[in-house]
C-alpha positions as CSV (number, residue, x, y, z in Angstrom):
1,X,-1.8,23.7,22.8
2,X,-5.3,24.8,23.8
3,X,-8.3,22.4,24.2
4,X,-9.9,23.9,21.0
5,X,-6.4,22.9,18.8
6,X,-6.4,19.6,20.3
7,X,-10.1,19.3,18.6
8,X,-9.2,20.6,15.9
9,X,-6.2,18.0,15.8
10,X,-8.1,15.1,15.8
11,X,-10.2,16.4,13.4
12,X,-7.5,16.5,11.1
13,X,-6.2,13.4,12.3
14,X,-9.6,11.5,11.3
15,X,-10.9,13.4,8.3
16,X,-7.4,14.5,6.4
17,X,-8.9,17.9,6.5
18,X,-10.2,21.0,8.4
19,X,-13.2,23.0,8.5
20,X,-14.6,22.6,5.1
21,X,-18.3,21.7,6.4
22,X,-20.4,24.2,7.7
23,X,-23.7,23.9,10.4
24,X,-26.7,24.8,8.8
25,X,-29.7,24.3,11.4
26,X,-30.9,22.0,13.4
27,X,-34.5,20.5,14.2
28,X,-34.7,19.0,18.1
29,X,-36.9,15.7,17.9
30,X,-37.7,13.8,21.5
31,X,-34.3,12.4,22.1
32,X,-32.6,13.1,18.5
33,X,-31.1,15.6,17.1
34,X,-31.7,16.4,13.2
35,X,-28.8,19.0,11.8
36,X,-28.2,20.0,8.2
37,X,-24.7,20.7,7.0
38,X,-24.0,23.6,5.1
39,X,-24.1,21.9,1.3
40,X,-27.5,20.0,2.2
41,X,-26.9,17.2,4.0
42,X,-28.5,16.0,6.6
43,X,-27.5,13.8,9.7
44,X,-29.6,12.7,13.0
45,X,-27.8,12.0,15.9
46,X,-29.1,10.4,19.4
47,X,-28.6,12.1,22.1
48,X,-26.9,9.2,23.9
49,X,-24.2,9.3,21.4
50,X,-23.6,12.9,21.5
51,X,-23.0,12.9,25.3
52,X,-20.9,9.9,24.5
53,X,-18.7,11.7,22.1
54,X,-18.5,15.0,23.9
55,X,-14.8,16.1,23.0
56,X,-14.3,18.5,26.3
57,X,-11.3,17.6,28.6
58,X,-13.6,16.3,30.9
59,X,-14.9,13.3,28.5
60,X,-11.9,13.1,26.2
61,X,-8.2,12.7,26.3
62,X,-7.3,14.7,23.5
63,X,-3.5,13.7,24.0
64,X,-4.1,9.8,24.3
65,X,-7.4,10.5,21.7
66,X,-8.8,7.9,23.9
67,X,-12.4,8.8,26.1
68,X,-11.6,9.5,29.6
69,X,-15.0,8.3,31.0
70,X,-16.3,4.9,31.5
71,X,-19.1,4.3,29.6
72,X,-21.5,3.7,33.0
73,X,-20.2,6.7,34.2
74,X,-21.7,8.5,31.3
75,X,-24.7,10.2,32.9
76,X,-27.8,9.5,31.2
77,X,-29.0,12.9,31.1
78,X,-31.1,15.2,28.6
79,X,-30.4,18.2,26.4
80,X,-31.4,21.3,27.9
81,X,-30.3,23.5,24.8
82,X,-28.6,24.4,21.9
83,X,-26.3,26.7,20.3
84,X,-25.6,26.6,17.3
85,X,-23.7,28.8,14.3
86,X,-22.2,28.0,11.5
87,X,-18.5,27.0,13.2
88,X,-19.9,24.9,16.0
89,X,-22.7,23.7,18.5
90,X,-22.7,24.3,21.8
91,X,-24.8,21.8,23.9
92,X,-25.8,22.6,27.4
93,X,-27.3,19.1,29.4
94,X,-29.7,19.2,32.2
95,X,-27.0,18.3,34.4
96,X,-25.2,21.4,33.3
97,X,-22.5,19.8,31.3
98,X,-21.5,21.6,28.3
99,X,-20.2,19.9,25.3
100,X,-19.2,21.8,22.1
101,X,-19.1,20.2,18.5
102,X,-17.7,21.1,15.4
103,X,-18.8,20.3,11.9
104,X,-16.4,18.6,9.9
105,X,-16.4,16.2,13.3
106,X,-20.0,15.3,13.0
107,X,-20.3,15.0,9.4
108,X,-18.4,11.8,9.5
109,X,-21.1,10.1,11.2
110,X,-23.2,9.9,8.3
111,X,-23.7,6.1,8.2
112,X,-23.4,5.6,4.6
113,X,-20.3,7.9,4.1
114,X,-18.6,6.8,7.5
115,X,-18.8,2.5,6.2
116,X,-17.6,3.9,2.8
117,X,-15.0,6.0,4.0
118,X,-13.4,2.4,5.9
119,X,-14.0,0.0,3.0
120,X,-10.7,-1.6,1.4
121,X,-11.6,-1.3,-2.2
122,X,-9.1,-4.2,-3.5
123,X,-8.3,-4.5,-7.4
124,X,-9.4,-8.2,-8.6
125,X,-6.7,-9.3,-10.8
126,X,-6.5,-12.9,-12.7
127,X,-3.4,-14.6,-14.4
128,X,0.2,-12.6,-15.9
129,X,-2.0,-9.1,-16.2
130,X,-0.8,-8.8,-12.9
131,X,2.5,-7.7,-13.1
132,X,2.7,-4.7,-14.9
133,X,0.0,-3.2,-12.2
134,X,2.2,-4.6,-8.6
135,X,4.7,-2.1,-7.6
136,X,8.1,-2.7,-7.6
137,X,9.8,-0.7,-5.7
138,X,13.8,0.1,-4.8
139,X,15.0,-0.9,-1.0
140,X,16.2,2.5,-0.5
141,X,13.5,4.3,-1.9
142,X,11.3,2.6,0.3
143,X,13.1,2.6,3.5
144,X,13.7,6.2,3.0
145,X,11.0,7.8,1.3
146,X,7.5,8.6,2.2
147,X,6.7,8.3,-1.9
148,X,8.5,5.0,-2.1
149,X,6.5,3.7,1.2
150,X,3.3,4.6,-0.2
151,X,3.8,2.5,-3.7
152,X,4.3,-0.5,-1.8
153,X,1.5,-0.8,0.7
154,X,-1.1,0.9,-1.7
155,X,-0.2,-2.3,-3.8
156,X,-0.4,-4.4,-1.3
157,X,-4.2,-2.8,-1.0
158,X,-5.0,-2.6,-4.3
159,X,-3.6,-5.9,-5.4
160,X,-2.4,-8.1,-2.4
161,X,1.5,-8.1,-3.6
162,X,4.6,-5.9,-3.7
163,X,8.0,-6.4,-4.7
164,X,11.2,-4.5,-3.4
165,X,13.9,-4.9,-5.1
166,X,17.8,-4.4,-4.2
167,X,18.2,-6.1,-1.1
168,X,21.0,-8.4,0.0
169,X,20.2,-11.7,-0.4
170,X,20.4,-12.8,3.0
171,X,18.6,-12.8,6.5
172,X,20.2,-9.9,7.7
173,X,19.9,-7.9,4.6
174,X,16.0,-8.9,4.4
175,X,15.1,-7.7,8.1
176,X,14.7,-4.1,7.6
177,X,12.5,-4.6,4.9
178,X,10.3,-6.9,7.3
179,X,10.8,-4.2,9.7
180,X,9.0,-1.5,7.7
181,X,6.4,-3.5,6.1
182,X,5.2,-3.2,10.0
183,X,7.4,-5.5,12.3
184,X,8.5,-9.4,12.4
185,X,5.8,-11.6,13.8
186,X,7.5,-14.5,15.7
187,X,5.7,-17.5,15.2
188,X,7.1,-21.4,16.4
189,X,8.7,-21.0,13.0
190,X,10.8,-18.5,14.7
191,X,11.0,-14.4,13.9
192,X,13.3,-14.3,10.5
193,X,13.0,-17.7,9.2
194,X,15.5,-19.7,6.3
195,X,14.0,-22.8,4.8
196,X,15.6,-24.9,2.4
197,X,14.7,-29.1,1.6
198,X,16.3,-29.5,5.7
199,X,12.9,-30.9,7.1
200,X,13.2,-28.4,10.2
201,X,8.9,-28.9,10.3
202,X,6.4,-30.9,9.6
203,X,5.4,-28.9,6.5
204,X,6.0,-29.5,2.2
205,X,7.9,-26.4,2.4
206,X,10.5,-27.9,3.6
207,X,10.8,-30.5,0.4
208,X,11.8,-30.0,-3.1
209,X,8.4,-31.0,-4.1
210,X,5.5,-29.0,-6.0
211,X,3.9,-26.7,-3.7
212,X,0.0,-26.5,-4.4
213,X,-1.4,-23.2,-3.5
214,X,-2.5,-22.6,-0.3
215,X,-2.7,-20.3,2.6
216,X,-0.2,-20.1,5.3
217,X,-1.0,-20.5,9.1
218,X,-5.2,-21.4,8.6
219,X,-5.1,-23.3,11.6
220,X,-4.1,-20.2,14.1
221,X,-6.7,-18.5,15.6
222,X,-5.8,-15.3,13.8
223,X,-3.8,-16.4,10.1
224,X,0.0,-14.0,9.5
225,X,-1.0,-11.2,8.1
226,X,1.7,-10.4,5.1
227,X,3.8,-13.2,4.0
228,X,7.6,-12.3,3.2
229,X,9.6,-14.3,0.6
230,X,12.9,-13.8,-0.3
231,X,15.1,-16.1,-2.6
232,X,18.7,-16.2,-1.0
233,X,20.1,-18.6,-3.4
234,X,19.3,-21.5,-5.9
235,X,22.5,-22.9,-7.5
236,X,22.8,-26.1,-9.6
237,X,19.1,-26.4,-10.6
238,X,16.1,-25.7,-12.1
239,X,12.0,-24.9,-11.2
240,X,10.7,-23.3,-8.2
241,X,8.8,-20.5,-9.6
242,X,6.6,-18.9,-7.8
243,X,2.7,-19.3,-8.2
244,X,0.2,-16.3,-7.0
245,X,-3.8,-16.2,-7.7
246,X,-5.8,-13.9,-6.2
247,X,-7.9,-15.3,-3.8
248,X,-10.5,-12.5,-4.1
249,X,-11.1,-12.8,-7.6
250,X,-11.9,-16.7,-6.8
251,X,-14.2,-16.0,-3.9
252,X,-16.1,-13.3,-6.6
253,X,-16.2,-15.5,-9.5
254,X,-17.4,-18.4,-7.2
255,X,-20.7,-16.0,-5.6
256,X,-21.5,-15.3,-9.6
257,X,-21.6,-19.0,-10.4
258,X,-21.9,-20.8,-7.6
259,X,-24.0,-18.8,-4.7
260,X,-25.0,-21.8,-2.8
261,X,-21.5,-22.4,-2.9
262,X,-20.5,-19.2,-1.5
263,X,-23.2,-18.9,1.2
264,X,-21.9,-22.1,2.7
265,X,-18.1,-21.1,2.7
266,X,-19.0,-18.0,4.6
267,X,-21.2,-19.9,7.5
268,X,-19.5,-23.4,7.6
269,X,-16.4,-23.6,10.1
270,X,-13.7,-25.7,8.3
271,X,-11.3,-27.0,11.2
272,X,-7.6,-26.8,10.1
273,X,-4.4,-28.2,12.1
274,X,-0.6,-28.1,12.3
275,X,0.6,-30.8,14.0
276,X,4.5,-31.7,14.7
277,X,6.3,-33.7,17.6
278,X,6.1,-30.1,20.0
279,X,3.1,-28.4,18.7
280,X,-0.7,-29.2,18.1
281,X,-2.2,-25.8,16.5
282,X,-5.9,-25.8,15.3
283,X,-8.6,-23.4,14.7
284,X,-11.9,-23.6,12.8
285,X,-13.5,-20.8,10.6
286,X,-15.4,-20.4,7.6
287,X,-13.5,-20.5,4.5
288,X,-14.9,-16.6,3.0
289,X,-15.3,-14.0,6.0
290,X,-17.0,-11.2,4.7
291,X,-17.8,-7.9,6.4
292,X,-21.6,-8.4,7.6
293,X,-21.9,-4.6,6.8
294,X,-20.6,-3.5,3.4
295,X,-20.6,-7.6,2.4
296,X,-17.0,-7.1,0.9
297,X,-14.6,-9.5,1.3
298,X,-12.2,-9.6,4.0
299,X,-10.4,-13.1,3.8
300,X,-10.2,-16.2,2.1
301,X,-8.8,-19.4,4.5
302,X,-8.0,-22.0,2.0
303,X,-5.7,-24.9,2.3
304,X,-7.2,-28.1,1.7
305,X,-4.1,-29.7,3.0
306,X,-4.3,-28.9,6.3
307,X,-7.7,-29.6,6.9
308,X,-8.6,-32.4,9.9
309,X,-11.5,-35.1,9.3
310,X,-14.6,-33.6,10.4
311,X,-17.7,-35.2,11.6
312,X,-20.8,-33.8,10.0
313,X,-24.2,-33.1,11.6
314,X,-26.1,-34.3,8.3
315,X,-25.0,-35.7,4.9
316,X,-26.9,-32.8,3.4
317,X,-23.5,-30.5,4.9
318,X,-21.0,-33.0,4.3
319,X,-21.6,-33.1,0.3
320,X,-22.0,-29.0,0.4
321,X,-18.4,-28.9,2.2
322,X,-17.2,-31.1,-0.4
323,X,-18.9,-29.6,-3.4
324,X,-17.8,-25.8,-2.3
325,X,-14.3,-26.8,-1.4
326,X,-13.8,-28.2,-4.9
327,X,-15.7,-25.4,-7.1
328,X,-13.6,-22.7,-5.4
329,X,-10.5,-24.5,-5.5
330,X,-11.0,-24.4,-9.3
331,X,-10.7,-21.0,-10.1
332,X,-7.4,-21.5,-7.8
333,X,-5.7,-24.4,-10.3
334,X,-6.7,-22.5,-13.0
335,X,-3.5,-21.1,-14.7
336,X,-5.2,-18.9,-16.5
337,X,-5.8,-17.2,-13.1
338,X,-2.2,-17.7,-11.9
339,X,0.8,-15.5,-12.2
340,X,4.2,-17.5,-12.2
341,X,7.8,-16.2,-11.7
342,X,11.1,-16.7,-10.7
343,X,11.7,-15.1,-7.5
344,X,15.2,-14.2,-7.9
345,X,18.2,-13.0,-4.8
346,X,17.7,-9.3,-4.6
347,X,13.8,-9.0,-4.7
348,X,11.9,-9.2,-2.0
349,X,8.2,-10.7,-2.1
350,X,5.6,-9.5,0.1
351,X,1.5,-10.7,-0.1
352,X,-1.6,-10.3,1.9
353,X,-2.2,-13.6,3.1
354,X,-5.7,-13.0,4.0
355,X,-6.0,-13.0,0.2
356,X,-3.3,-14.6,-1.8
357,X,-2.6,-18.0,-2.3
358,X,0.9,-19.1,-2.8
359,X,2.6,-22.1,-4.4
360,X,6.0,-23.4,-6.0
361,X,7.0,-25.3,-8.5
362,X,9.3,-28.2,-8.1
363,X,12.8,-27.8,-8.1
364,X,16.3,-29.4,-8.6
365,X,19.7,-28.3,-7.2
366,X,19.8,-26.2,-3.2
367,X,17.7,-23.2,-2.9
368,X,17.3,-21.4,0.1
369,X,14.7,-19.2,0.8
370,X,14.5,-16.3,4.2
371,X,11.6,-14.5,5.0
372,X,8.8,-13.9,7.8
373,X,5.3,-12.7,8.9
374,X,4.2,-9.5,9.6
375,X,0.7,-9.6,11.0
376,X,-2.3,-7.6,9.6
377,X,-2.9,-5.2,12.6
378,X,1.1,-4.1,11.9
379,X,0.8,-3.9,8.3
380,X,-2.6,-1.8,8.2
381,X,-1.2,0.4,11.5
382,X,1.6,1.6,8.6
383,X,-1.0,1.6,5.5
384,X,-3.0,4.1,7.8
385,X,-0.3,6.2,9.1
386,X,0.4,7.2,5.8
387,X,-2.4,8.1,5.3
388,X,-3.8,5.5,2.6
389,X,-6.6,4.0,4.8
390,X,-8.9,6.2,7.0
């Protein structure tokens, strides 16, 4: 494969296309350089950054896609020159480097398009609604099938749950599912986990008692990415339905009421902790993290159960912590806002966990439940090799 393919590869590889813009002209201004695309739009680029991003085999790897220069060793040099048609530009630097650019390859770097090109854009759901939108998908048709595949992590996007359906209802016949939703995360809970009212942790998962939403793991430094659930049996007994609310649609209901509210969430570090007879995990973080570019949401942290007692610096903070904590955690407990079900053998839940609470009802009688974590660089590495996220 020639140099120029490998471009061209990439290209592909980033965009999901080839060669549909076109160069224009460009207007060279002190250290910038201003081009217009071929249906009117208009780009400046620092010279810096295109000497950073020069795609030759000398500065790029087009095999590993990864720069093959350190970014010290990038000389800080001038352009000398330009050459420029309507396929490419040719840039000739005062140290006689030559890098060569194409268009579709630039055009990405339009700020505005480039942020909106990488922005989630999540569905906010509330209450029952819910299920006739969440995909529910086969086992075989998703281990097998690109199509199937795609239904149940665009779900997962769109709505922060997917179901597969077919599976044997135990460990063993769970795992491959795990698998391809992007790889078991081992936690001290162990890879493939079984839980049941044997008190194997310090946790109220292990009981028969009512499980009040919440999310899992708030006190690592970085929270399991996708939850798995899978119900392997409950004989001789009654309750433990599943409850789901969509932490997003909280969080967005909460900045319309309560701003204050929300401001503080995304700024105040609320220190959470799992502590058993070998462990002592803890991490602090605000509730809301939002992206400090687009503002959009990117995860909720809630569990006001395993929150530690926190010194406060005034009383002023301590009544906003409070006061937040509660106003968010209404739109939680309402049911209006909460989809329950019985998880049943056979069907295999998966959620986003930087987004969905989860809870259970009480039960009666033994029910056993397997599952894992998958964590959110694994589960997003699939979404965007199939081509769902760019």
């Amino acid at each position: 494969m020639t140099s120029s393919e490998d471009f061209n590869r990439q290209i592909s590889l980033n965009n999901n296309h080839t060669q549909i813009q076109k160069f224009k002209s460009f207007v060279l201004k002190d250290k910038s350089v201003e081009i217009t695309f071929g249906n009117g739009s208009i780009i400046k680029f620092e010279d810096c950054w295109l000497r950073d991003n020069c795609r030759c085999g000398e500065c790029y790897n087009a095999e590993t896609f990864q720069r093959s220069k350190h970014i010290v060793d990038i000389p800080d040099s001038n352009i000398k020159s330009f050459c420029l048609d309507d396929s490419k530009l040719r840039v000739t630097w005062d140290d006689k480097h030559e890098s060569l650019y194409y268009p579709d390859f630039l055009y990405q770097f339009d700020y505005t398009r480039w942020i909106n090109s990488r922005r989630l854009k999540p569905k906010l759901w509330a209450g029952e609604s819910v299920k006739d939108m969440v995909a529910e998908v086969p086992m075989d048709e998703f281990l097998n099938t690109e199509g199937g595949a795609k239904k149940v992590f665009q779900s997962l996007l769109d709505y922060g749950i997917a179901l597969i359906t077919g599976a044997e209802p135990t460990l063993e016949g769970t795992e491959p599912v795990c698998k391809a939703l992007g790889g078991i995360q081992n936690t001290f809970f162990g890879g493939m986990w079984e839980f049941s009212t044997t008190a194997f942790h310090a946790d109220t998962a292990y009981t028969n008692l009512h499980l009040d939403l919440h999310h899992d793991s708030t006190y690592f430094t970085e929270s399991t990415g996708l939850q798995i659930l899978h119900c392997l049996e409950h004989v001789d007994g009654t309750g433990g339905e599943t409850i789901l609310v969509d932490g997003f649609y909280g969080a967005t209901r909460l900045k319309e009421d309560h701003p204050e509210d929300f401001e503080f969430l995304t700024k105040f570090n609320v220190e959470e902790e799992f502590v058993e007879k070998e462990h002592n995990y803890r991490h602090s973080a605000p509730v809301i993290r939002i992206d400090t570019d687009t503002q959009d949401l990117v995860q909720i942290r809630y569990n006001v159960f395993d929150r530690t007692a926190m010194a406060f610096e005034d009383g002023e903070k301590c009544r906003a912590y409070y006061r937040s904590l509660r106003n968010l955690g209404r739109y939680f407990q309402d049911p209006r806002n909460q989809w329950q079900f019985k998880l049943k053998p056979g069907t295999v839940l998966a959620m986003d966990n930087f987004r969905v609470l989860h809870g259970r009802t009480a039960f009666t009688g033994k029910r056993t439940l397997g599952g894992t974590y998958v964590s959110r660089s694994d589960w997003l590495d699939r979404a965007r090799t199939l081509g769902l996220i760019n």
